[in-house]
Each structure stands twice: as C-alpha cells, then as structure tokens.
C-alpha atoms as one frame of an Amber mdcrd trajectory, in Angstrom:
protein
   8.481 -27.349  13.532   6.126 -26.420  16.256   5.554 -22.926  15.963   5.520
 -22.425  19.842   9.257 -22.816  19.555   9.956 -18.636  17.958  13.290 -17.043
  18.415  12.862 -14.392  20.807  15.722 -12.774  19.453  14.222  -9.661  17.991
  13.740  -8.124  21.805  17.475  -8.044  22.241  19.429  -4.950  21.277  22.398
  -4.757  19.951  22.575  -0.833  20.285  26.020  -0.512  22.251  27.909  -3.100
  20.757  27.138  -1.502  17.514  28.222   1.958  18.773  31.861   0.612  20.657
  32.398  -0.771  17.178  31.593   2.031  15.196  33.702   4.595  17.334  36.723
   2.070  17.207  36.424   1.713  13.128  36.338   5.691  12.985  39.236   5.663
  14.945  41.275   3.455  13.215  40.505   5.075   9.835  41.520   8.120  10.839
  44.746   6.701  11.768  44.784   5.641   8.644  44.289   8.850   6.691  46.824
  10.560   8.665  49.587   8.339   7.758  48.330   8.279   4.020  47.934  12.683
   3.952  51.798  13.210   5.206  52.641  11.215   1.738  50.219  13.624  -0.009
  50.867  16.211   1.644  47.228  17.201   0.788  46.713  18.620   4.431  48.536
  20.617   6.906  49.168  18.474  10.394  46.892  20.589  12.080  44.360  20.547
   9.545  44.178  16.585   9.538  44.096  16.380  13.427  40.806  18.778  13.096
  39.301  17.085  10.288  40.139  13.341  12.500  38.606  15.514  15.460  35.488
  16.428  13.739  34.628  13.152  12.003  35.441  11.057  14.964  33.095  13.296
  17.367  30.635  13.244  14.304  30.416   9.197  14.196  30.444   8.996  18.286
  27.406  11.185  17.759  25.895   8.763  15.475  26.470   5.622  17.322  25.397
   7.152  20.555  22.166   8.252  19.042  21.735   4.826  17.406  22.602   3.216
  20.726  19.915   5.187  22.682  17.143   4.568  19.991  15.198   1.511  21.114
  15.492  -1.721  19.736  11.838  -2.628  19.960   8.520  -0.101  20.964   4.989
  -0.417  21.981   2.143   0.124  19.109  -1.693  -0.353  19.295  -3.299  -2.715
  16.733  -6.522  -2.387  14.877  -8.135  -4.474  16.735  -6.753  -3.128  20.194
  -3.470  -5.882  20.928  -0.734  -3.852  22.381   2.189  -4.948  20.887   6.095
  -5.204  21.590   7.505  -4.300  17.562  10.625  -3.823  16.097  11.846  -0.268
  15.982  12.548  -0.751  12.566  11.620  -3.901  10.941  13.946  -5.815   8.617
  11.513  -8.967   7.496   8.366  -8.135   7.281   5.066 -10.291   6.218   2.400
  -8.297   4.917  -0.749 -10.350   4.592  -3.302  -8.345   3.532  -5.888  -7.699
   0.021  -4.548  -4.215  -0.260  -0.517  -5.789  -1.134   0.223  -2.768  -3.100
   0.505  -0.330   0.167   3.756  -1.905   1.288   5.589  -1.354  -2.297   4.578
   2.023  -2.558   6.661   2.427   0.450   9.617   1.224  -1.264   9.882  -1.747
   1.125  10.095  -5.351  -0.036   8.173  -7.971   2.274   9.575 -11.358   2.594
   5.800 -12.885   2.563   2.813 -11.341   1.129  -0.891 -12.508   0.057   0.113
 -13.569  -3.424  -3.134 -14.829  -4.667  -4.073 -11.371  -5.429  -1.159 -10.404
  -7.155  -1.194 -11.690 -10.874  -2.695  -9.218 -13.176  -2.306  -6.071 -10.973
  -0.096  -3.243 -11.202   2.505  -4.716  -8.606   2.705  -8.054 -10.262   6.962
  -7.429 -11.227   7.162  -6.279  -7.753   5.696  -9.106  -5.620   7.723 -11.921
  -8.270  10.119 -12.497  -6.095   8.343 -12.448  -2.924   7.167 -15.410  -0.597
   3.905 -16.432  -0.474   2.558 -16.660   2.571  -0.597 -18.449   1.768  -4.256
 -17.763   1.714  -5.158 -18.595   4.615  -1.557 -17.288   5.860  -0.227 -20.631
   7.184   1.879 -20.651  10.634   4.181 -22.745   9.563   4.761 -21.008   6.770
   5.240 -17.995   8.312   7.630 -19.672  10.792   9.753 -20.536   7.578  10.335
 -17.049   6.316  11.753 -16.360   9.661   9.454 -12.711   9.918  10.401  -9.947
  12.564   6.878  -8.728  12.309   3.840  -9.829  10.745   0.859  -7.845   9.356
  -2.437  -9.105   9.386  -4.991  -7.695   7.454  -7.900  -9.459   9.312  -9.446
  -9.559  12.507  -9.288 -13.498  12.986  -8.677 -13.666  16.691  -7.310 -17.890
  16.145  -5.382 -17.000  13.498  -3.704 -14.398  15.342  -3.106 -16.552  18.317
  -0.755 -18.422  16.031   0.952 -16.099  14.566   1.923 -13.694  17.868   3.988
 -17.496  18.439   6.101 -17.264  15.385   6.359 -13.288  15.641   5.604  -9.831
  16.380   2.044  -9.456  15.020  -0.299  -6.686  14.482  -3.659  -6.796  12.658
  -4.060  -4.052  10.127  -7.526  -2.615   8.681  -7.381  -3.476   5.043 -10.610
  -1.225   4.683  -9.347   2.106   6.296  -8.899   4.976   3.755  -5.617   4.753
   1.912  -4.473   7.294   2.848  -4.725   6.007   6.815  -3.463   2.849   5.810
  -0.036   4.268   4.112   0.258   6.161   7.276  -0.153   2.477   9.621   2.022
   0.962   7.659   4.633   4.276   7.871   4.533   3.715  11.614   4.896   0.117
  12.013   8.169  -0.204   9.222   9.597   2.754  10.977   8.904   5.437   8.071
   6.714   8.092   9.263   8.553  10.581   7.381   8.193   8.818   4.361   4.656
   7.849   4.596   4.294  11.226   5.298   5.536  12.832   2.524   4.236   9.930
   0.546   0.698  11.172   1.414   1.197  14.467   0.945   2.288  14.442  -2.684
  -0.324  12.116  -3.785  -2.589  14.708  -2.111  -0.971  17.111  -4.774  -0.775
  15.304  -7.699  -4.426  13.970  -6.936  -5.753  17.564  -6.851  -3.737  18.217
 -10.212  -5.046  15.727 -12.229  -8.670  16.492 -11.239  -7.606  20.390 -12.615
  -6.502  19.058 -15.799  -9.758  16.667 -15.992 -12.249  19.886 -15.494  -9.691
  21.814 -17.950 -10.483  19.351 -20.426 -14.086  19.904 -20.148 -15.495  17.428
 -17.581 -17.713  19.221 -15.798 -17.801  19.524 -12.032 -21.393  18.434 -11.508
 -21.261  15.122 -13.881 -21.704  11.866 -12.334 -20.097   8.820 -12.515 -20.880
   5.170 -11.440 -18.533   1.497 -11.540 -20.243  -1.751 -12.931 -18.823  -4.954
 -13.242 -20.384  -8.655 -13.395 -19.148 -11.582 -11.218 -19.876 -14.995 -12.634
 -23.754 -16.083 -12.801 -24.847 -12.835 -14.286 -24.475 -11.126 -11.281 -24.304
  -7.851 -11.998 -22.616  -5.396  -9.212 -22.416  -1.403  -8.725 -19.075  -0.695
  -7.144 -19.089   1.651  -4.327 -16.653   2.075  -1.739 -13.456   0.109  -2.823
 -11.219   0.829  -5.792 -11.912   2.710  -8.956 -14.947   4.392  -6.844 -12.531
   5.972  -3.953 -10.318   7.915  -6.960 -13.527   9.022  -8.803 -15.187  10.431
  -5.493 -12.693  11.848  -4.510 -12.264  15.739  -3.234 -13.013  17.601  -6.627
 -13.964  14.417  -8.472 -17.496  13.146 -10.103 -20.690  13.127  -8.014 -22.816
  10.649  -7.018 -26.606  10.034  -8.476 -29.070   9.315  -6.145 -29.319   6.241
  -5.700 -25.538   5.921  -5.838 -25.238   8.241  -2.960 -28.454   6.927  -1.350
 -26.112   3.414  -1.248 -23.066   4.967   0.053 -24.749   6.148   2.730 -25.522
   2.890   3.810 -21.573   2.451   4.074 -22.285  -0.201   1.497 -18.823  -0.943
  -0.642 -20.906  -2.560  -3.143 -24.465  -3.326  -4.234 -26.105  -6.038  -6.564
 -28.739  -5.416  -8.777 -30.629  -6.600 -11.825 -29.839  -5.525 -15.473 -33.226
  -3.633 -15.399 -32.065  -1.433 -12.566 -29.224  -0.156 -14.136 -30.893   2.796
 -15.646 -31.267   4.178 -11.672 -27.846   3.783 -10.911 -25.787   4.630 -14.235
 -24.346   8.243 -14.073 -23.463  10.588 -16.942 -20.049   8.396 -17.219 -20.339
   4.645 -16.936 -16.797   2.775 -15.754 -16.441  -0.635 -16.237 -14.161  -3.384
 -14.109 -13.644  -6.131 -16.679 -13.930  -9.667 -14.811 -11.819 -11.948 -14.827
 -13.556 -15.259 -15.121 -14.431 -15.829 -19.039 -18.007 -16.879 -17.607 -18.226
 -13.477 -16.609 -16.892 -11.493 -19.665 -19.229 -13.375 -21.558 -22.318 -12.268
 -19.601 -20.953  -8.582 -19.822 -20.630  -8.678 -22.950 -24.270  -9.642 -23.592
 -25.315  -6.710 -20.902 -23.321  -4.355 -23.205 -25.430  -6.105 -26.423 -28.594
  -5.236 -24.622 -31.390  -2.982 -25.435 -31.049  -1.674 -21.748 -27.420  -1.007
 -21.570 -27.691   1.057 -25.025 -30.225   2.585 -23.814 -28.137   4.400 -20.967
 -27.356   8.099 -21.667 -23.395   7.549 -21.151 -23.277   4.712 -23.841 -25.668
   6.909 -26.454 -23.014   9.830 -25.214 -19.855   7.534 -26.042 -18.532   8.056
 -22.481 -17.981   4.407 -20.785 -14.179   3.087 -19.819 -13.408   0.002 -19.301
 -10.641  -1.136 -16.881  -9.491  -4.544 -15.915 -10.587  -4.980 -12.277  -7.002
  -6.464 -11.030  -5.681  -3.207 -11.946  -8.039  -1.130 -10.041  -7.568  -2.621
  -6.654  -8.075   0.069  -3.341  -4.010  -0.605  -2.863  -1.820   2.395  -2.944
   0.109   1.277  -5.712  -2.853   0.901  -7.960  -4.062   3.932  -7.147  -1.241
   5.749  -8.294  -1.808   3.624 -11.832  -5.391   4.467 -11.562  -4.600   8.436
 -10.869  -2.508   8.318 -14.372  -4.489   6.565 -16.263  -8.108   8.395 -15.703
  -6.655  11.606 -17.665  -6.214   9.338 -20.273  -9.271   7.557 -20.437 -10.798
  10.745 -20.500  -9.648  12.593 -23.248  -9.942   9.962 -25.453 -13.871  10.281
 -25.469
C-alpha cells in the first residue's frame, strides 16, 4: 500500500455524539432503577427522583466536558515541526533507543524499536509488541495502523514518510530522563502522571543515595564506567546510562580526567588499557558486553598487570553489570536505582 494513501480519520471528533449518547444511557438507567427500587422498596420516591437528579446532571457534566475537550491539539517537536496530535493517543509507535520511557508510563505501544529490547529490563514488557523495524519502515508503520508516531531521530526523509502514514513528532532520545518522561507525558496525554512519575523517582533517588552514604560510602569517592566493545576497544562511559544514576545529585564524583571529559559533553571516550589508571575512580563499574569477542578481551584486561594494579580492584570495590540492563531508559533506571544499594553493600 502506498503510504500516501493515510486515513485522516484521527482529526475528526466524535465529542458530541459521544455525549448525546451518554446522557440518553444515564437516562434510561435511571428509569431503570426506579422501577427496580419500588420492588425494594430500598428508597423513598423522593429520594430516588434526587438520587436520578443528581447522577443524571453528574454524567451530563461529564459528557459535556468530554465533548468540549479537543479531539486533536497543536505540540512543538524536537526538532521544531508543529504538529496536529491526538488529544489523547490510543496507538502509539514509539521508535526510539530509550524504549523503556514509554512502559514506565504504564502505556503499551503498538510498535517499538525492538532490536534493543532482548536482555534489558523491559524485555516481558515489549514481548508482545510490534516491531517497527530498525530503520522504522513506512510501510510497516502503515500496517500497525498508528495514531501518532514517535521518532527518536532527527532524519528529516524519514520523517517525510512517516507524517504520510500519521501524526509524527521527533523526540530527543538524549534529553535528561527526566525531560524525556515529561515529552512523552505531554504527547500520550499524561502530564499528571509523568508528573508525579518524576517526582517520586526524585524521592526515592535521593533516598537511596542516604542509605548508600549510611552504609559508609563516602560523599567525596569517585566512581568511573568501563566496558570493551569488540576489537579490544576499550571505552569510559560518560554521559548515558549507569553514569547519569552514579552522578547524580548526592551521588559519586568525578576524577579529573573524568570530569575534564564531561565537560567536553562527551557521552563516552575511548582509550588504551594503559590509560586506565587516569580515568579509574575509587569504585570501578563495569558494563559486561555482549559480543563473546568482547567478554573475552575484558576478561584478559581484568587478568592484566594494569587492571590489578588499579586502587578499586586492590580495594575489592568493582561491579559488574550487564550493559542491556543499564540502558539511559526510564525503566532501567528504576532497575539500576535498586540494584546499586545492593551492589554496594556487598563489598
């Protein structure tokens, strides 16, 4: 199917239609529970008649206010479209690397990136859930039959096609989280719940790093992320992941020439095995690769004279975590903010 041909139907409203019917059902049920309460005689005449009265006015109230809600609004993209969206999207494709923000919303897409999904913390979650291809194919997305798409890129063809088959916004997959959870609040219609998502992971962030320094972590310790990519290319993680939980408001500093990096608004650097010793803090994470190539190199890092060598081996205080699992995602933070108590206070 060409996907020039989209159904335009998600501009139409269906706001008074829904309300006529909604004041007629009310209506006829309370018929209803009049005739049923004189065989009960649960209820005085005039009771019932106020109780109809009240719930009648209370649904015409209801439909009226769903009636005057708009079907569709304006909203701004990331990459400045302006864009006609539904009010409150029903089928939603959410192409993006940071899948995990849409489930902690409690909303289920009908496409997603799915290549990134095996191994993470969301894995159950996305199971069920289309995939929309990497790179998200058009006529794929015309399939799923989307109200609104997402588009975590700035790929000005790409998004040519899409706007054909529906509604679509690009979405900055590298804002903070917590900015992203708040996008994606607006565009599904739940501000409140984005919201108040926000604001209790705000809380329960600042508790954990409480019970950390309670513990005995001290507030001035450093941290750094390491993980090897396949041809013994050894990286120090940044900006993206792990590294956004563990410098974090009242988390573990930077050394310098961790924070000398950052300030480059790098989100990660490579480096040789003999530079290490500059950039390894007082406690050394590790993202365990995926490809076997690359757990074999890391493994003969960690065999190394320079790796054991590093004050946070000699100390006993290096974690390992597999990298799926510590994506930048909302979802995997929340995994992440559980699990680094753990980690913790088992060394």
């Amino acid at each position: 199917m060409n996907i020039a041909q989209k159904n335009t139907g998600h501009r139409r409203s269906n706001g008074s239609k829904l309300a006529a019917l909604a004041i007629a059902a009310v209506l006829a049920l309370t018929a209803c529970g009049e005739s049923n309460g004189s065989n009960q005689g649960a209820a005085s005449p005039s009771a019932s008649s106020t109780a109809s009265s009240s719930a009648a006015a209370e649904a015409t109230s209801s439909a009226s206010a769903q009636a005057d809600e708009a079907a569709t609004r304006m909203f701004k993209d990331w990459t400045g479209h302006e864009v006609e969206i539904p009010t409150h999207p029903q089928r939603v494709i959410f192409h993006s690397d940071t899948t995990g923000d849409i489930f902690a919303l409690g909303v289920t897409p009908v496409g997603i990136l799915k290549d990134n999904t095996p191994g993470t913390v969301f894995e159950e979650q996305a199971a069920s859930v289309e995939d929309a291809g990497f790179p998200i194919s058009a006529e794929k997305a015309l399939q799923l039959q989307p109200d609104l798409i997402v588009f975590g890129n700035s790929d000005e063809a790409v998004y040519e096609q899409l706007s054909k088959v529906a509604p679509t916004v690009t979405f900055d997959s590298f804002a903070s989280m917590e900015d992203r959870v708040a996008t994606l609040g607006e565009l599904l219609g739940k501000q409140e719940e984005a919201a108040a998502w926000v604001a209790q992971y705000k809380e329960q962030e600042a508790a954990m790093w409480k019970a950390i320094r309670e513990s005995g972590v001290g507030e001035n310790e450093t941290a750094s992320v390491v993980t090897m990519y396949p041809g013994n290319r050894l990286f120090v993680m940044l900006a993206a992941g792990l590294p956004q939980l563990l410098y974090s408001e009242g988390g573990f500093k930077q050394n310098e020439m961790v924070e000398s990096s950052m300030k480059e608004e790098l989100g990660f650097l490579e480096i040789s095995a003999e530079k290490l010793p500059d950039y390894a803090g007082d406690r050394l994470f590790v993202l365990t690769p995926v490809a076997e190539d690359a757990q074999n190199e890391m493994s003969e890092l960690m065999s190394g004279a320079v790796w054991k060598g590093l004050p946070a081996v000699k100390n006993g205080y290096v974690y390992e975590f597999p990298i799926l699992t510590a994506g930048s995602d909302a979802s995997s933070r929340l995994w992440l903010m559980e699990e680094l108590p753990k980690v913790l206070a088992n060394r």
